[in-house]
ROTOR-62333 format. One record per residue (C-alpha): residue number from 1; residue in one letter; x, y, z. Coordinates in steps of 0.5 Angstrom, whole numbers. Layout:
REM ROTOR-62333
ATOM / i / aa / c1 / c2 / c3
ATOM / NUM / A / X / Y / Z;
...
//
This chain:
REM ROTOR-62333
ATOM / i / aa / c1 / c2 / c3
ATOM / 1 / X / -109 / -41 / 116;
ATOM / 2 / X / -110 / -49 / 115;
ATOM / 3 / X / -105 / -53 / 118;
ATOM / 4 / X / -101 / -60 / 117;
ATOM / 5 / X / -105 / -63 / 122;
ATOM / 6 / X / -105 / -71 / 122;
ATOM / 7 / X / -99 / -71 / 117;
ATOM / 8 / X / -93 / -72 / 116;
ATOM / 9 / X / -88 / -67 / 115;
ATOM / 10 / X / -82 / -66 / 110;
ATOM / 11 / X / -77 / -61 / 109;
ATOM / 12 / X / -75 / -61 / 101;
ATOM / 13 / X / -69 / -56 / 101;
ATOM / 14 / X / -68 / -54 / 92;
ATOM / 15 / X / -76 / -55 / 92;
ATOM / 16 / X / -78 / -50 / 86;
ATOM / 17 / X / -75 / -53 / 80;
ATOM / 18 / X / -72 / -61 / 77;
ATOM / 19 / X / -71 / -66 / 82;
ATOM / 20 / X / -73 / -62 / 89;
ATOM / 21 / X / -80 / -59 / 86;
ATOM / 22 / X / -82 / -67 / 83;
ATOM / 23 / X / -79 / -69 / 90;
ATOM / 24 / X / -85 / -64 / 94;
ATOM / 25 / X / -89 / -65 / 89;
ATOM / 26 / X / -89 / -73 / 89;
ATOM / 27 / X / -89 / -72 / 97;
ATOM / 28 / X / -95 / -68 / 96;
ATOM / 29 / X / -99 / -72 / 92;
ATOM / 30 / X / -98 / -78 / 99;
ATOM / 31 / X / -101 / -74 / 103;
ATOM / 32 / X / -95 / -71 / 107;
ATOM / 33 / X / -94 / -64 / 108;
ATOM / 34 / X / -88 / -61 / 106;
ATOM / 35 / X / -84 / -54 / 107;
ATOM / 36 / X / -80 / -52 / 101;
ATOM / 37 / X / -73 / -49 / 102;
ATOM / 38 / X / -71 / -44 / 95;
ATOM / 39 / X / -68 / -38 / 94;
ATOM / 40 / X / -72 / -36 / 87;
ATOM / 41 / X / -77 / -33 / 90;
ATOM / 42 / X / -83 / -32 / 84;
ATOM / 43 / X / -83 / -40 / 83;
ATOM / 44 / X / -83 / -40 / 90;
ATOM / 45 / X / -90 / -35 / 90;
ATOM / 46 / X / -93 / -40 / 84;
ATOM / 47 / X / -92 / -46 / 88;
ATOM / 48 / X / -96 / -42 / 93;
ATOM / 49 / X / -102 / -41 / 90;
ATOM / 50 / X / -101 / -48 / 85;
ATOM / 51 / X / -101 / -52 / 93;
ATOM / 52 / X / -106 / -52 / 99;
ATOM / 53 / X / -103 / -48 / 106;
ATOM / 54 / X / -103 / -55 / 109;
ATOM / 55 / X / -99 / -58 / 103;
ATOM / 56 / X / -94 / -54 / 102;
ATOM / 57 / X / -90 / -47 / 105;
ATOM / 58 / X / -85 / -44 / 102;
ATOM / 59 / X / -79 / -41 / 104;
ATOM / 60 / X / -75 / -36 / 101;
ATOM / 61 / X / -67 / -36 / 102;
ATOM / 62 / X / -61 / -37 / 102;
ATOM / 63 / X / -59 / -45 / 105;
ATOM / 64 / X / -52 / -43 / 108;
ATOM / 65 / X / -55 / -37 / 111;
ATOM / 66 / X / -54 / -39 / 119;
ATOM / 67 / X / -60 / -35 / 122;
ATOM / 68 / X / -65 / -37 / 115;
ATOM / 69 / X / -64 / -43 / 117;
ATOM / 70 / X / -65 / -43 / 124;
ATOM / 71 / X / -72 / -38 / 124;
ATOM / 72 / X / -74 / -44 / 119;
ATOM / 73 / X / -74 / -50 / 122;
ATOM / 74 / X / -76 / -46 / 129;
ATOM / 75 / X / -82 / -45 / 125;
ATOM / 76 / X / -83 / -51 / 122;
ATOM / 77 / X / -83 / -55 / 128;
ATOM / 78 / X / -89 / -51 / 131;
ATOM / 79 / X / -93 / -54 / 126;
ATOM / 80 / X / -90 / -60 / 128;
ATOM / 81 / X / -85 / -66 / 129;
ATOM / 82 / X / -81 / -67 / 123;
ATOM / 83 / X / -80 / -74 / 119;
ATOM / 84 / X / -76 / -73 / 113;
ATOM / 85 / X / -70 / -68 / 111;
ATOM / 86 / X / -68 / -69 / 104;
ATOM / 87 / X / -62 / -64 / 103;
ATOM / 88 / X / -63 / -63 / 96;
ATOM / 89 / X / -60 / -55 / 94;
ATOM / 90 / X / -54 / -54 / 91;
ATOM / 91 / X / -50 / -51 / 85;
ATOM / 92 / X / -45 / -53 / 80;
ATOM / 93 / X / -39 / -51 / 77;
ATOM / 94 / X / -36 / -54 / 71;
ATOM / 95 / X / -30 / -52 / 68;
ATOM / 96 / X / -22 / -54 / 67;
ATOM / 97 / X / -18 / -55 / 73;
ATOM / 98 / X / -14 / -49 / 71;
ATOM / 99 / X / -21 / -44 / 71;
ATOM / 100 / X / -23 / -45 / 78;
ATOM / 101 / X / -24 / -38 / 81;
ATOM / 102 / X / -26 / -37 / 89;
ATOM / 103 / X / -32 / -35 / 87;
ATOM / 104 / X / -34 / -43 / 83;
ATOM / 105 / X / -31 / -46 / 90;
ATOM / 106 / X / -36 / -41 / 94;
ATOM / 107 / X / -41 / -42 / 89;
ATOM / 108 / X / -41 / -50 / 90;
ATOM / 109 / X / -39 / -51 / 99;
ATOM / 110 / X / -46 / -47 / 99;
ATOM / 111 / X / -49 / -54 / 98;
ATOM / 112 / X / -45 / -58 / 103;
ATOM / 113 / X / -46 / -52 / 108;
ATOM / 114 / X / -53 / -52 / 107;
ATOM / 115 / X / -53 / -59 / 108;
ATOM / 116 / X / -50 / -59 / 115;
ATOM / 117 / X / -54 / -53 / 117;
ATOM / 118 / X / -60 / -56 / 116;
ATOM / 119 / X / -58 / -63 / 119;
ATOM / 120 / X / -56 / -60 / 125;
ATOM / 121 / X / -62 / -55 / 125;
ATOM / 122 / X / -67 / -60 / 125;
ATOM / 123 / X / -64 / -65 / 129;
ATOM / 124 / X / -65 / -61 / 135;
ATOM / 125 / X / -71 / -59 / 133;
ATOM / 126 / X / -72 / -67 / 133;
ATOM / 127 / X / -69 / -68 / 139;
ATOM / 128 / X / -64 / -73 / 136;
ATOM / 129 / X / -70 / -78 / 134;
ATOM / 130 / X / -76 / -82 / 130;
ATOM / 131 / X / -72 / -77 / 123;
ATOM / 132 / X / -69 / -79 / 117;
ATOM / 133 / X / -65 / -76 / 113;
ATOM / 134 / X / -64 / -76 / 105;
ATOM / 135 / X / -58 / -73 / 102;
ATOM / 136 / X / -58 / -72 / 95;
ATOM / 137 / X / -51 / -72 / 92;
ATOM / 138 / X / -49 / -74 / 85;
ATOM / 139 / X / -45 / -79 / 82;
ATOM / 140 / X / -40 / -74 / 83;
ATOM / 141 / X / -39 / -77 / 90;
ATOM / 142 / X / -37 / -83 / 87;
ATOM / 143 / X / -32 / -82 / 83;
ATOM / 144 / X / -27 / -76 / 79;
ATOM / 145 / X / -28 / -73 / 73;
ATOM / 146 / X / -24 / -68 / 68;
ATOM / 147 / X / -28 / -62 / 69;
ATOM / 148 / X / -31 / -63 / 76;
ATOM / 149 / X / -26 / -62 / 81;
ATOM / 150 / X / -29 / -56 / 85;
ATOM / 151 / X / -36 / -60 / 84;
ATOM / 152 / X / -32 / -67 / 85;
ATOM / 153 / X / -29 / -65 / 91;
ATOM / 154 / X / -36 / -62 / 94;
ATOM / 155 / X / -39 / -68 / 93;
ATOM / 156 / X / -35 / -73 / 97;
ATOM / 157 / X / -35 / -68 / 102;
ATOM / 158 / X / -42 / -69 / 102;
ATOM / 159 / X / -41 / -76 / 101;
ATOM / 160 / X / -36 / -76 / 108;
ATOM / 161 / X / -41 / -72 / 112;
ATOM / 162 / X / -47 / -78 / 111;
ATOM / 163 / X / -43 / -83 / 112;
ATOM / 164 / X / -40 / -79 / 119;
ATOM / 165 / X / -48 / -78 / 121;
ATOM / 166 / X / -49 / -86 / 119;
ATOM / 167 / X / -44 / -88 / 124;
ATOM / 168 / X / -47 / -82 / 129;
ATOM / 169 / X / -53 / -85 / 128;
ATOM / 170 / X / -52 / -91 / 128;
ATOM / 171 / X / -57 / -96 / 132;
ATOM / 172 / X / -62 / -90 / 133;
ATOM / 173 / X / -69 / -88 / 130;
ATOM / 174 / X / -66 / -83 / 126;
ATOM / 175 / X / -64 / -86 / 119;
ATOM / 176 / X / -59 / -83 / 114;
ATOM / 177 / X / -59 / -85 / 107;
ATOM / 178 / X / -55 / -82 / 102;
ATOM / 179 / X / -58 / -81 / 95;
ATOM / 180 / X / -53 / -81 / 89;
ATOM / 181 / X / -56 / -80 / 82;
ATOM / 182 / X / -53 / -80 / 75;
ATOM / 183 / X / -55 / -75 / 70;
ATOM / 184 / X / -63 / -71 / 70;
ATOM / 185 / X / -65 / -67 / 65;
ATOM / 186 / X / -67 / -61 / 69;
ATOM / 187 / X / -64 / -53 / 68;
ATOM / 188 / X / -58 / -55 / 73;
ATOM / 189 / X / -54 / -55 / 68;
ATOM / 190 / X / -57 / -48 / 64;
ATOM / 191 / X / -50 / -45 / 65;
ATOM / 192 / X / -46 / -51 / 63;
ATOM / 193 / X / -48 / -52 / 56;
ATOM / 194 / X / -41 / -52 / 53;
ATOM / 195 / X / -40 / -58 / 58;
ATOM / 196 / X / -46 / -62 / 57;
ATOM / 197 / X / -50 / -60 / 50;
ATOM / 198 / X / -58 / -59 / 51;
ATOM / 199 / X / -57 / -66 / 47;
ATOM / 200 / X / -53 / -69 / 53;
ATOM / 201 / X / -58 / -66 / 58;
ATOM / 202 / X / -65 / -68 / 54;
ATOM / 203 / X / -61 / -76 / 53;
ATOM / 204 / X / -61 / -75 / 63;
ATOM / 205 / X / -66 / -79 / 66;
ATOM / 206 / X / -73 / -75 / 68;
ATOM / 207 / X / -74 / -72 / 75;
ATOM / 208 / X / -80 / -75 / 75;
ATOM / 209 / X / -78 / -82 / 74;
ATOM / 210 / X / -73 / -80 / 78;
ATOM / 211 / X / -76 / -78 / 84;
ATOM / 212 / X / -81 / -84 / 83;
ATOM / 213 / X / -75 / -88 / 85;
ATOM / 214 / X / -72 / -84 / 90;
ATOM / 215 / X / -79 / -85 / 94;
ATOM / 216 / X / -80 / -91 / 93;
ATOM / 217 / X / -74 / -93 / 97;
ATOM / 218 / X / -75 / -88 / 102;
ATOM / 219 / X / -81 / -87 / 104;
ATOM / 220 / X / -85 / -94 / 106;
ATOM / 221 / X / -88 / -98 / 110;
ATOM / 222 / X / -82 / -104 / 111;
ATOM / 223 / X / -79 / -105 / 117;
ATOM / 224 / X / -73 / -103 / 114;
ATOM / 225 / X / -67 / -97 / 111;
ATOM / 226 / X / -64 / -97 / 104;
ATOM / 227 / X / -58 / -93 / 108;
ATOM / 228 / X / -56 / -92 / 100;
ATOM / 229 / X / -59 / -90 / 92;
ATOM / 230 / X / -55 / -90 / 87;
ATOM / 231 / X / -59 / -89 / 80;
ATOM / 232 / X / -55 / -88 / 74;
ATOM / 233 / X / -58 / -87 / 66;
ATOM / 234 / X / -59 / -91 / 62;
ATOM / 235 / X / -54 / -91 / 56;
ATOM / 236 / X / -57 / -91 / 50;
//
């Protein structure tokens, strides 16, 4: 089996489809190998067959799952050290304050859940050092809106755990970026079209464009961090 030997290495939590999948993929296209992290496991299998086994291996489950997250990282790190982490999973629920039920509140604590998991897990792979990690969160973690109050509340719970790791961090070489993106075009929202329209969704930005801009701040030669990426659309 080919290895990721002399590249660097990145976990892509979500890597089967929108934002994740053009993250791995732009990460690929760079020379870096990356370990994708998603529950859909026939995307999973083609994205297998579509990229070399020393670009791209894919794990399949659940990212709030405790042990799938340790058994992963355990193998990742026998391929090698790990640079980059970008948290990117995670599920919406729209709906009016009034219709929130346990299972939406569940549905979406797994994204922050699997975002301290990971961060926990492969920090310690890391031994603390030379890693940066990238949450991706929304726009959501910025403010409040109508109809997103579980998903709102999830998000600055997310927004809170990065700028936590911030301060924890601070001065060392593992470097927290917190991304907040507007609106992408993706099937994010394919249970959620009578609250954002196919018309709504088409006018998002693209996840490749997107992508693009995240990267481009992300991962670079400069002696620097951009510790923030805040992208909204353009309103047309």
């Amino acid at each position: 089996m080919s290895t990721a030997a002399g590249k660097k290495i990145a976990i892509v939590t979500g890597s089967a489809l929108g934002l994740g999948y053009e993250l791995a993929r732009q990460l690929i296209g760079k020379g870096w190998f990356v370990a994708g992290i998603d529950f859909n496991t026939a995307r999973q299998e083609e994205l297998s067959r579509t990229f070399g086994a020393d670009e791209y291996r894919a794990f399949v489950g659940d990212i709030s799952d405790e042990a799938f997250v340790k058994d992963s990282v355990t193998a990742i790190k026998e391929i090698g050290h790990i640079d980059l982490l970008i948290n990117n999973a995670g599920q919406p629920s729209f709906k009016k304050p009034v219709d929130y039920e346990a299972a939406d509140v569940d549905k979406c604590l797994k994204g922050l859940k699997g975002m301290i998991l990971w961060s926990v897990e492969t920090l310690k792979a890391d031994g603390e050092q030379d890693l940066k990690i990238a949450n991706v969160m929304s726009t959501a973690a910025t403010r409040g809106n109508a109809n997103e109050s579980v998903y709102c509340a999830t998000k600055w719970g997310e927004k809170g755990y990065t700028t936590s790791l911030k301060a924890a961090y601070k001065g060392t070489s593992v470097k927290v970026v917190g991304v907040y993106p507007g609106g992408i075009d993706t099937d994010f929202y394919h249970d959620s079209h009578d609250y954002v329209s196919l018309d709504k969704q088409h006018s998002f930005m693209s996840a490749a464009e997107l992508a693009e801009v995240v990267l481009f701040n992300l991962v670079n030669d400069a002696n620097l961090t951009v510790s923030d990426i805040l992208i909204e659309r353009n309103y047309r």
